[in-house]
TORVEX-171950 format. One record per residue (C-alpha): residue number from 1; z, x, y. Coordinates in nm, 3 decimals, padded with zeros to 5 digits. Last residue first. Layout:
n;Z;X;Y
NUM;Z;X;Y
...
***
This chain:
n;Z;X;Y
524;-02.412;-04.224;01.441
523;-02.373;-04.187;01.862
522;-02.191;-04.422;02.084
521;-02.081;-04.436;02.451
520;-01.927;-04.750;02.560
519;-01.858;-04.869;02.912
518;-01.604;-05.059;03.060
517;-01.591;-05.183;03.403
516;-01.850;-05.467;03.455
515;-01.852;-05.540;03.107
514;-01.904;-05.353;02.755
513;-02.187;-05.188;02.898
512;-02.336;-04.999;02.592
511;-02.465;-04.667;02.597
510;-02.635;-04.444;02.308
509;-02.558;-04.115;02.217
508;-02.867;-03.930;02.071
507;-02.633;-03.635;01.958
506;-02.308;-03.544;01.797
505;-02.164;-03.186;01.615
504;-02.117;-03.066;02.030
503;-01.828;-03.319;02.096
502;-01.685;-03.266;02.427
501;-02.027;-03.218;02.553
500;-02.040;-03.633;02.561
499;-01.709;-03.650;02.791
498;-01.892;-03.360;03.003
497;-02.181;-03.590;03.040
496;-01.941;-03.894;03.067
495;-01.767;-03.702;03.365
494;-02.090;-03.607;03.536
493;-02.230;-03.976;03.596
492;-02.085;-04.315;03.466
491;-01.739;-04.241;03.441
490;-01.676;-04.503;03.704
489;-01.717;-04.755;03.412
488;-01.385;-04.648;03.244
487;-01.484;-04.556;02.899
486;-01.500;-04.606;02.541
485;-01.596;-04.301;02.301
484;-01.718;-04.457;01.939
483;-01.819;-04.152;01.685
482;-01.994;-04.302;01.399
481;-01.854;-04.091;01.087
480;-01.757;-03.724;01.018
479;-01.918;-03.409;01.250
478;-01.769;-03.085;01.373
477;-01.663;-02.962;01.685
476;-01.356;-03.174;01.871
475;-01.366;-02.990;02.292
474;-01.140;-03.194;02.480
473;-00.824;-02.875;02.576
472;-01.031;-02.562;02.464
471;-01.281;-02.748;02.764
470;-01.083;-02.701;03.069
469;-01.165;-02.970;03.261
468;-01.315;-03.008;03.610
467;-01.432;-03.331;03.759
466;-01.265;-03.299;04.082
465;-01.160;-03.702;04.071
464;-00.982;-03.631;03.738
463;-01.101;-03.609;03.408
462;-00.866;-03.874;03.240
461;-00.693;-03.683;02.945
460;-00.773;-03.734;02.543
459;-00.688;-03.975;02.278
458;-00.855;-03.951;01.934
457;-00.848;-04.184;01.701
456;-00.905;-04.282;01.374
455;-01.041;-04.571;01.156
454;-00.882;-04.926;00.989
453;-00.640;-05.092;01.261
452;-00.732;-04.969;01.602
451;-00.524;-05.144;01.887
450;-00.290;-04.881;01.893
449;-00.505;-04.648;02.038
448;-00.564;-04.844;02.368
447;-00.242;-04.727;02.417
446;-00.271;-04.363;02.442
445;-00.526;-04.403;02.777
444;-00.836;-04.195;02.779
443;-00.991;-04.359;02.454
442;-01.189;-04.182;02.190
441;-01.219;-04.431;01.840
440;-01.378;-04.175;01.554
439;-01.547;-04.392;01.248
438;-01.497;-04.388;00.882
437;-01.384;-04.764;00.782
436;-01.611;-04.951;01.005
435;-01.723;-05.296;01.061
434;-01.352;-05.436;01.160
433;-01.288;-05.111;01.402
432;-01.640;-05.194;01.570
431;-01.510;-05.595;01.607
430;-01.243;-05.432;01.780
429;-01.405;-05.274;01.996
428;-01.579;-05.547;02.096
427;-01.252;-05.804;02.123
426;-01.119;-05.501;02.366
425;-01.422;-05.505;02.572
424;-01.409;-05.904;02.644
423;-01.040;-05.851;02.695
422;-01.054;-05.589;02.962
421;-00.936;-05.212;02.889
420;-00.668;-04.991;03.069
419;-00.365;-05.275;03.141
418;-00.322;-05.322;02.789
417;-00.023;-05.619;02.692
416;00.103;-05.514;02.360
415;00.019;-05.789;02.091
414;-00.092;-05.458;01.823
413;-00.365;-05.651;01.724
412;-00.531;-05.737;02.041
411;-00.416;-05.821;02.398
410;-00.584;-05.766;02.779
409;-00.412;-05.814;03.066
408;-00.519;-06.135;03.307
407;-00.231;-06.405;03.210
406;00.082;-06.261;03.030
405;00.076;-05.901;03.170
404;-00.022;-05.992;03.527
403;00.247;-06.320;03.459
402;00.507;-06.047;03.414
401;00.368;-05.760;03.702
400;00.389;-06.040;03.955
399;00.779;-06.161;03.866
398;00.906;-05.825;03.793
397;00.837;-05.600;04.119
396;00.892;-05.873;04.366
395;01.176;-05.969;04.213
394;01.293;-05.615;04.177
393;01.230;-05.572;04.574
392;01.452;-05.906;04.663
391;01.696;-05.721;04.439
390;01.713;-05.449;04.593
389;01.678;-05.579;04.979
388;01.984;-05.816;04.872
387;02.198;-05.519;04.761
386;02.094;-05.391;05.068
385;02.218;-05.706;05.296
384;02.489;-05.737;05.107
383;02.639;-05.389;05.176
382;02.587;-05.449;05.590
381;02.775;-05.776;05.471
380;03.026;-05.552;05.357
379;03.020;-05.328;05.649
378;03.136;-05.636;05.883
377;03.367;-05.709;05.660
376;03.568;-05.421;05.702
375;03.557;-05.221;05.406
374;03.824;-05.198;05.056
373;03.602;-05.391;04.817
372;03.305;-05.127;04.930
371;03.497;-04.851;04.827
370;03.573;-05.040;04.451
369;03.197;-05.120;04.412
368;03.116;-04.790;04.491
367;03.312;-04.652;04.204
366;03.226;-04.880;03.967
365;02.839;-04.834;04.009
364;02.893;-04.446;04.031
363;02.842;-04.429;03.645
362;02.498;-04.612;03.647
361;02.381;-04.363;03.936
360;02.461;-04.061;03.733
359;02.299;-04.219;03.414
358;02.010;-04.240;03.626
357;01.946;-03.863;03.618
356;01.559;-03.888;03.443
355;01.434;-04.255;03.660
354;01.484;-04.074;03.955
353;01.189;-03.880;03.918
352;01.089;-03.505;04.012
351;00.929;-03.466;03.661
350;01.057;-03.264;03.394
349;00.793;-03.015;03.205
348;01.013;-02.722;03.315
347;00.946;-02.573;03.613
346;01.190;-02.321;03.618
345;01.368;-02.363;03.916
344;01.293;-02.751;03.798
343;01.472;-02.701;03.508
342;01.799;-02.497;03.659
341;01.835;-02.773;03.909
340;01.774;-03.089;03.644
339;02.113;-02.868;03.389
338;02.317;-02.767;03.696
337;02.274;-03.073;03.929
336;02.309;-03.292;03.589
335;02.635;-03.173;03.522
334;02.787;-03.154;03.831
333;02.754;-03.525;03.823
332;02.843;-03.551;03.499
331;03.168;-03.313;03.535
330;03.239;-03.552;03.878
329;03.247;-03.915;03.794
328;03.427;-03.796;03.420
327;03.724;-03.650;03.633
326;03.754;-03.933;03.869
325;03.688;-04.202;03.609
324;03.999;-04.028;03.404
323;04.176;-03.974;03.727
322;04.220;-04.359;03.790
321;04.318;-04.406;04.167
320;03.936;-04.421;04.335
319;03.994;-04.319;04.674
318;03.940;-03.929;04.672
317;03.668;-03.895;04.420
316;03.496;-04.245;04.548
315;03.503;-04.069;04.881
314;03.392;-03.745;04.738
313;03.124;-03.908;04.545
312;02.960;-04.075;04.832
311;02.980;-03.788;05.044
310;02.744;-03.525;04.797
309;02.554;-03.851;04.791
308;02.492;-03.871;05.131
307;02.430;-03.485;05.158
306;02.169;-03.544;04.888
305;01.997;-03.836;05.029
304;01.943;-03.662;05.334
303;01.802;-03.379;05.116
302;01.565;-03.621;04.922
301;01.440;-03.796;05.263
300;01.319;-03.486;05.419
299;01.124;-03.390;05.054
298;00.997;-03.704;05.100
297;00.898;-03.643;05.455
296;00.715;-03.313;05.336
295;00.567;-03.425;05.066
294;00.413;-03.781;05.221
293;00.565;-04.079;05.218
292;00.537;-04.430;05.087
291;00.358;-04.291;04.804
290;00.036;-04.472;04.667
289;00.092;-04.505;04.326
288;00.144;-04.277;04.033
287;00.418;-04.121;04.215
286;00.668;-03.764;04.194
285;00.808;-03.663;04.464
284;00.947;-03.956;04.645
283;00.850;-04.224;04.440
282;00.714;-04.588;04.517
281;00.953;-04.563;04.787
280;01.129;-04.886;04.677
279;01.195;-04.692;04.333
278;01.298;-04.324;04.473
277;01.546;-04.504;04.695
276;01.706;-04.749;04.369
275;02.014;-04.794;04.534
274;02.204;-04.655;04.218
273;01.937;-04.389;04.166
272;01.834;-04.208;04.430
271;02.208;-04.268;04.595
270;02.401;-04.082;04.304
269;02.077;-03.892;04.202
268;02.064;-03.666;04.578
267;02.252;-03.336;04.379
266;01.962;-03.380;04.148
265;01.704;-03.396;04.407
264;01.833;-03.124;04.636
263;01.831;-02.859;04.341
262;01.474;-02.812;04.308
261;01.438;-03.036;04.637
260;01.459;-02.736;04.906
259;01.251;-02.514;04.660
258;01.283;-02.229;04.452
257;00.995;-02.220;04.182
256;01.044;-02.014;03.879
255;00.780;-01.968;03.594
254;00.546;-02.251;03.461
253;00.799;-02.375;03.210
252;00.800;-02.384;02.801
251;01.013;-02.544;02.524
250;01.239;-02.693;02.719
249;01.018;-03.047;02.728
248;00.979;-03.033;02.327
247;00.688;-02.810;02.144
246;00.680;-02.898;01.720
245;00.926;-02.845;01.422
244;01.237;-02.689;01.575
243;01.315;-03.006;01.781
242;01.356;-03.226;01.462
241;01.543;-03.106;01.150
240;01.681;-02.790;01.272
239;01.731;-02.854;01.663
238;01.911;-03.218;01.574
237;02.117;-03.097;01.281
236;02.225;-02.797;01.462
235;02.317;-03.002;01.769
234;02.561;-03.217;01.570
233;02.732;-02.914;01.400
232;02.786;-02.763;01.765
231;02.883;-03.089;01.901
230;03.130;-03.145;01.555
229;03.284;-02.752;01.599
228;03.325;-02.788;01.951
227;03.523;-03.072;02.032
226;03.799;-02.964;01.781
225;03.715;-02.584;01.861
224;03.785;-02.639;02.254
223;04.102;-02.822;02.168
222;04.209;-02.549;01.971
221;04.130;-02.323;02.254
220;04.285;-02.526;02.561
219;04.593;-02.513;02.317
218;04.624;-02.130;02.302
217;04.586;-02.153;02.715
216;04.915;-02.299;02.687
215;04.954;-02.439;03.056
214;04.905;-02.795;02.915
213;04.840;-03.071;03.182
212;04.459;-03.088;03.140
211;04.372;-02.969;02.773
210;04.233;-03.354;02.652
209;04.094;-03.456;03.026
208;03.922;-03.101;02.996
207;03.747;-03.045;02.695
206;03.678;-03.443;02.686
205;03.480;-03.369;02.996
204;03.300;-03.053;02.847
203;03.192;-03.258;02.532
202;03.064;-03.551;02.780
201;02.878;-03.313;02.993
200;02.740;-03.160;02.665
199;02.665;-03.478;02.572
198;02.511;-03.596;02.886
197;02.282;-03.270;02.892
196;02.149;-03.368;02.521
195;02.046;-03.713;02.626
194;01.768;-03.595;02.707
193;01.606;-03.634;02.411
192;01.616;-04.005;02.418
191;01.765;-04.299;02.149
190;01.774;-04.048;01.894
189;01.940;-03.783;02.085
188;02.199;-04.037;02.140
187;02.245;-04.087;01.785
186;02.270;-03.754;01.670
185;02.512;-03.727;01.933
184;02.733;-03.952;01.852
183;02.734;-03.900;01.503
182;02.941;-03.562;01.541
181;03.136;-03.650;01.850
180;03.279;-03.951;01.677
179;03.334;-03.812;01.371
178;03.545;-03.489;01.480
177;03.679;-03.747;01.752
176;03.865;-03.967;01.420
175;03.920;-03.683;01.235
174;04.179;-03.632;01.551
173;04.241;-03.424;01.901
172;04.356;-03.684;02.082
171;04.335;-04.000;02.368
170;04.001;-04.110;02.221
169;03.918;-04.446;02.452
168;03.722;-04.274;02.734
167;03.516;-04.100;02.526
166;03.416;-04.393;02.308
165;03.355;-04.594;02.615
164;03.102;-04.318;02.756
163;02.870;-04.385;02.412
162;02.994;-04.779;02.467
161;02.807;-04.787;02.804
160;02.517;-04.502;02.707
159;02.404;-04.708;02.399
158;02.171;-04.982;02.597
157;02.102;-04.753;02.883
156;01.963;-04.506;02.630
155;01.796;-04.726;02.410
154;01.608;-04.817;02.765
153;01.555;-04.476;02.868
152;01.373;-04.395;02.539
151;01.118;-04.642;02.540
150;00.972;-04.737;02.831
149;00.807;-05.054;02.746
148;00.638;-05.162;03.119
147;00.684;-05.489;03.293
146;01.019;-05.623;03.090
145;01.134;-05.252;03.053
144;01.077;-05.198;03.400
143;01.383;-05.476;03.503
142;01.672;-05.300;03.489
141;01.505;-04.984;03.671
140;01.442;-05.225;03.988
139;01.805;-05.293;04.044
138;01.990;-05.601;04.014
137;02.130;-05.553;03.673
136;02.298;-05.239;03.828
135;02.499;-05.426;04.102
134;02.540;-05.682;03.859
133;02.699;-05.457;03.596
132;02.964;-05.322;03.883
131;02.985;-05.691;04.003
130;03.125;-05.729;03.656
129;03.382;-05.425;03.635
128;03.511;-05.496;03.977
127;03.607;-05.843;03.869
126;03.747;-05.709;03.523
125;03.924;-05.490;03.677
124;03.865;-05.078;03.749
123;04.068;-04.864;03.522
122;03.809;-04.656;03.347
121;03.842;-04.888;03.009
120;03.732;-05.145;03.229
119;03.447;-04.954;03.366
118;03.339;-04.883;02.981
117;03.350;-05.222;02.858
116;03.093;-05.361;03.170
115;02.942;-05.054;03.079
114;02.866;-05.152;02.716
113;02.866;-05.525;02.792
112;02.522;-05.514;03.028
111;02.421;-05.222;02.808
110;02.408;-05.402;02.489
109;02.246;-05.705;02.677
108;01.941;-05.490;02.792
107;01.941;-05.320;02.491
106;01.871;-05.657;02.265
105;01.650;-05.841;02.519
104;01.426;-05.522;02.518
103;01.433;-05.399;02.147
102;01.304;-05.793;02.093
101;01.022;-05.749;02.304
100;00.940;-05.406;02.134
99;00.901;-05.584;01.848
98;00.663;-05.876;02.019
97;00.468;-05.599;02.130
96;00.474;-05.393;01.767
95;00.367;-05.725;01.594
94;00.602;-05.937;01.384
93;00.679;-05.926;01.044
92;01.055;-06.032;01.095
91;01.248;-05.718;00.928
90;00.913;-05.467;00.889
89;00.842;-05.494;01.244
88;01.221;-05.512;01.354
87;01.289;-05.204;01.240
86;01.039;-05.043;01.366
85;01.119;-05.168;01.691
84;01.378;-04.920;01.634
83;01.229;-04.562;01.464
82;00.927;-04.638;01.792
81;01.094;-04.526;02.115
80;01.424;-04.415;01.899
79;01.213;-04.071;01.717
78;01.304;-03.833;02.039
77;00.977;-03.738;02.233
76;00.834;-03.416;02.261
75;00.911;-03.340;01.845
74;00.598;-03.523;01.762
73;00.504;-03.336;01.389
72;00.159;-03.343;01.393
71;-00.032;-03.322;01.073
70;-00.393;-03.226;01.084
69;-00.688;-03.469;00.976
68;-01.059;-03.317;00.904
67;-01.425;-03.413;01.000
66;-01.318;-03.326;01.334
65;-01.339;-02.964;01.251
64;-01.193;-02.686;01.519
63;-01.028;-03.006;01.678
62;-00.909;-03.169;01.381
61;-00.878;-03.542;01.406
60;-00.517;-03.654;01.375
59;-00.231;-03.744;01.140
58;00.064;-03.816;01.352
57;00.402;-03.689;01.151
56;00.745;-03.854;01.248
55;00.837;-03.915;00.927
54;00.504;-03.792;00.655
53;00.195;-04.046;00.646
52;00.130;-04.368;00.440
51;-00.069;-04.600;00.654
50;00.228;-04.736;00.825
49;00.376;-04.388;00.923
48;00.042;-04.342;01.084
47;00.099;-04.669;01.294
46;00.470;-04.546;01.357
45;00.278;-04.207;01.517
44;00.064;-04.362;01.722
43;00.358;-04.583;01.830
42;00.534;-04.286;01.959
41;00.235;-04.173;02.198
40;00.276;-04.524;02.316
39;00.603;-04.439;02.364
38;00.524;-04.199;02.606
37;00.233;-04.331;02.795
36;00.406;-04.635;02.911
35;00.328;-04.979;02.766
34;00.244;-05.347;02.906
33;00.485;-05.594;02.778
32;00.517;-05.914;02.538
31;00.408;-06.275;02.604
30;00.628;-06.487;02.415
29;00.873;-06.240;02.321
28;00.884;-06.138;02.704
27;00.986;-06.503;02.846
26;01.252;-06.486;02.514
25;01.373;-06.143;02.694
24;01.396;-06.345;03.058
23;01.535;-06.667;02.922
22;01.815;-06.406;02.779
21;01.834;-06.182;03.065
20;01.929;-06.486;03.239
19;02.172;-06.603;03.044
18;02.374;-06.299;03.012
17;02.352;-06.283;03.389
16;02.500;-06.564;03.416
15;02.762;-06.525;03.128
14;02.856;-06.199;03.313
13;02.922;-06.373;03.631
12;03.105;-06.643;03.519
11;03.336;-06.428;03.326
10;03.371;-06.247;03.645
9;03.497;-06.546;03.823
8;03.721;-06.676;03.538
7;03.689;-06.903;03.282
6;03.936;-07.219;03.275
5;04.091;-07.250;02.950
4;04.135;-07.571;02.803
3;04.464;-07.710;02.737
2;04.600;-07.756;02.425
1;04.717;-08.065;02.298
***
């Protein structure tokens, strides 16, 4: 008889954490997650798909006529955020939360074994490879997707792993790169726009580990036009059929800005991200929340981080033995400091947050892993103490923000947990969307959106706490049917008079208070 085979410690350790992202993405199925901005935007445009309308095109109130629809071709955000759960709407006819669910557990898992794949193929062991994937699964960023839907990054951390795999594993110039290269990124870019800098990082590293060694600079050329030639084709395909047809994040900047952190924070990503700084901070530069720091210590914090990083990877450069990991380690990394520095000289519409160079911290997981295997153990347990702080901080990220979502936020018909409405106003609303085939829904939060089945709507900006808009930006003249704008009760006052000046073809509005912190404005 044969015996049975005894699994190993970091078999053990992936099947745990297997497990638990799997109670934790069934957890999310049954009560599915709140939404950020950005795919909601995505959604809007999946729900005009729905009804009939153009790929990628949003059909929307005019402004110069609101009695008219204009197509809106969303090249800002790459097609994945929405194009996927997609999928699974029309597969198991389930709502777009419970969808989104599913693109959740699915990603998470395919990035668990994608870079658990990846740091194998980059010479580290199997047990360095799995504490690797725990050292990431432990970090805040893991867990957003199961508080907030963020789209983008999370097809991206789900196809990054093999994505890097695939360049590892092609040891020649072949068909078999032409294809890779070529569908790769098309894909990529369809998980997340930004993944355009990682491909050209990736293109430039294959460049180089292919040529390295050869002194025949007529070979560094034909392997140039073999990488080439498919990233070129692959670009055109992208820029022609989708970033060509509407504004994009490069498409504009506010002029150049030379600051300690415009190329500080990227060369600070490798500790930003894989110890999760800018996340326990609640954002160095960039914050919704109350910040943890002000500007100036922030900014303090960002360059320490940067010279710590800028040590980090030359230990792990000068440690680590493989010289594929080395060589890959360091063109991203250089990489992202040249592409996030040059768009925040410029001011590109990139925010100073973590969350945009965490692929940097992601591939730096295997190499820390490996220094810290060769400390004292006193500076281990120093190393277990953080990693402990990280997750303790996740924990106390997830577990409250889940059961927020499940048991107080509001739900309707697109099952997506809203955060910006109450469920007494949301079941009025909705009741409005039932009794009305003609009317104009205005919200101040994209999701809210989504919850309107049968009319149109029109999403526009929260008037902030100076209460001064420009008005080319809200203005909608014209008239068409009952015009519904729903509020956040501390509108009451000079915003909801310039909310109701928005739209000059309307008059004798008429207030309703939903509940204690919703109101609605109406006018027929």
């Amino acid at each position: 008889m044969l015996k049975k085979q005894k699994l190993q410690t970091h078999q053990i350790i992936l099947l745990v954490i297997s497990g638990i992202v799997l109670i934790m993405g069934i957890m999310l199925i049954m009560a599915p997650a709140a939404i950020y901005p950005d795919p909601s935007r995505g959604f809007q445009v999946m729900r005009a798909m729905e009804l009939g309308s153009k790929f990628n095109v949003n059909l929307k109130p005019d402004q110069a006529d609101i009695s008219k629809n204009i197509p809106d071709f969303l090249a800002w955000w790459s097609p994945g955020q929405y194009l996927v759960p997609y999928v699974f709407k029309l597969i198991f006819g389930v709502n777009t939360g419970q969808a989104s669910s599913i693109v959740t557990l699915l990603f998470s898992l395919s990035g668990i074994y994608g870079f658990y794949f990846f740091f194998k193929k980059a010479g580290f062991t199997p047990m360095i490879s799995a504490l690797s994937v725990l050292f990431i699964v432990i970090q805040q960023s893991f867990f957003t997707p199961y508080v907030f839907y963020n789209g983008g990054e999370l097809l991206l951390f789900g196809y990054t792993g093999w994505f890097l795999y695939g360049c590892m594993a092609i040891e020649k110039t072949s068909w078999k790169l032409v294809v890779f290269l070529f569908i790769a990124g098309i894909a990529g870019f369809i998980c997340k726009s930004s993944f355009l800098w990682m491909f050209a990082a990736a293109c430039c590293f294959l460049w180089i580990r292919l040529s390295l060694g050869s002194k025949d600079i007529i070979n560094w050329i034909k392997n140039g036009i073999w990488i080439g030639v498919p990233a070129v084709l692959s670009l055109f395909m992208i820029f022609h059929f989708y970033l060509s047809k509407g504004g994009n994040p490069s498409s504009g900047g506010a002029g150049i800005r030379l600051a300690w952190e415009t190329f500080g924070f990227p060369l600070a990503s490798p500790i930003l991200t894989a110890f999760s700084i800018d996340d326990l901070s609640n954002g160095l530069l960039f914050h919704d929340d109350t910040p943890m720091f002000t500007h100036f210590w922030g900014v303090i914090t960002v360059l320490i981080c940067a010279i710590l990083s800028v040590l980090l990877i030359r230990f792990i450069v000068k440690k680590v033995p493989d010289k594929n990991y080395v060589l890959l380690l360091t063109v991203f990394y250089v990489a992202a400091v040249l592409f996030f520095g040059q768009s925040f000289l410029r001011q590109a519409y990139i925010s100073y947050e973590a969350r945009h160079l965490r692929l940097i911290g992601l591939i730096a997981a295997p190499g820390i892993i490996y220094l810290v295997s060769g400390l004292q153990r006193g500076y281990k347990y120093v190393f277990y103490f953080i990693c402990f702080v990280i997750a303790y901080s996740s924990y106390r990220y997830f577990v409250p923000g889940y059961f927020q979502n499940k048991n107080t936020s509001a739900r309707g018909y697109s099952g997506i947990a809203q955060l910006f409405i109450d469920q007494p106003s949301l079941n009025y609303i909705r009741n409005l969307d039932r009794q009305n085939t003609n009317a104009i829904f205005v919200f101040n939060s994209p999701d809210l959106s989504l919850e309107i089945e049968h009319n149109r709507t029109i999403t526009v900006e929260t008037i902030g706490a100076e209460v001064a808009i420009d008005y080319d930006d809200y203005v909608y003249k014209g008239h068409a049917g009952p015009l519904y704008i729903i509020l956040p009760s501390d509108y009451l006052g000079p915003k909801s008079t310039i909310m109701r000046k928005c739209f000059p073809g309307y008059t004798g509005f008429k207030m309703t208070m939903l509940s204690n912190e919703y109101i609605l404005w109406e006018a027929k």
